[in-house]
C-alpha positions in Angstrom: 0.0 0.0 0.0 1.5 3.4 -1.1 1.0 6.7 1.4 1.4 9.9 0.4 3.3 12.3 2.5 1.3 14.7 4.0 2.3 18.1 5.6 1.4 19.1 8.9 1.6 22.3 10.3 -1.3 22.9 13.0 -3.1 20.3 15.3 -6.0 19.8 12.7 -3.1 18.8 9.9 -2.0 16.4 12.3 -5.4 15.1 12.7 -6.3 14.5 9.1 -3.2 13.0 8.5 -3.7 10.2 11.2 -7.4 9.5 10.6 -6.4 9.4 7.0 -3.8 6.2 7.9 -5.9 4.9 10.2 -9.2 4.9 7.6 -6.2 3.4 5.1 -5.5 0.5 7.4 -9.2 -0.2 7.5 -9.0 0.3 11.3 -11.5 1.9 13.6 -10.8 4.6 16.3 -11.2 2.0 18.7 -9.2 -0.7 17.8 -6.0 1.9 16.9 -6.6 3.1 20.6 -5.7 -0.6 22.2 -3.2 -0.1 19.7 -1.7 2.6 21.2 -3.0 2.8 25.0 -5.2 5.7 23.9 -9.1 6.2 24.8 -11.2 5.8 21.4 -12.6 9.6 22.6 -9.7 11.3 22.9 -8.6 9.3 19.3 -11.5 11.4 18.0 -10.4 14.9 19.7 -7.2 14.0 18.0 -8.3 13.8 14.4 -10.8 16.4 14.9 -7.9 18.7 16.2 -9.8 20.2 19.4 -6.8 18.2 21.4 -3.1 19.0 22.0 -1.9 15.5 23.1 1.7 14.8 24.2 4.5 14.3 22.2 4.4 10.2 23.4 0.8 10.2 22.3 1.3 11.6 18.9 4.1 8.8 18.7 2.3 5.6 20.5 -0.3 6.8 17.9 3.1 6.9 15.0 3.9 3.0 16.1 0.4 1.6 16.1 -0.3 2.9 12.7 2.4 1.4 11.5 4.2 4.8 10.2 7.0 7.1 10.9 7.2 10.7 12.1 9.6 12.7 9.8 11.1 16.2 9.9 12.2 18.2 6.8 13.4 21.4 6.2 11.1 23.9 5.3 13.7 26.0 3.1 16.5 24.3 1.1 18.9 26.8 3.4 22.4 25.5 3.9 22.4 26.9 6.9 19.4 25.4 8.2 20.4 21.9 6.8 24.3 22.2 8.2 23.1 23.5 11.9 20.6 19.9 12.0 24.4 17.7 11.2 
């Protein structure tokens, strides 16, 4: 199964982009949240962005859909790519 990239920029990007995996698996809100040690409701806060969760959620979340989180430049700076070596 091929995923796109998606950028995400707010809490709501966030959202989208992990009910758009987790609709891609085939798996429901409640299922991911055994998953990843999460309450189905606040799975739903989550992809409707009304909920800043933690870091660790947003990653337990990562693992159990089977998916990485990746950072990228927003510039093609030198700089900016030599200070992250």
């Amino acid at each position: 199964m091929i995923f796109d990239k998606q950028l995400i920029r707010s809490l709501r990007q966030a959202g989208i982009a992990l009910r758009n995996r987790r609709k891609a698996l085939g798996l429901r809100q409640g299922e991911l949240g055994r998953r990843a040690g999460v309450k189905q409701a606040t799975i739903s806060d989550i992809e409707n962005g009304v909920v800043a969760a933690s870091l660790e959620t947003y990653l337990n979340l990562v693992t159990a859909l089977d998916s990485e989180l990746h950072l990228t430049p927003r510039t093609a700076d030198p700089v900016l790519t030599e200070q992250g070596s």
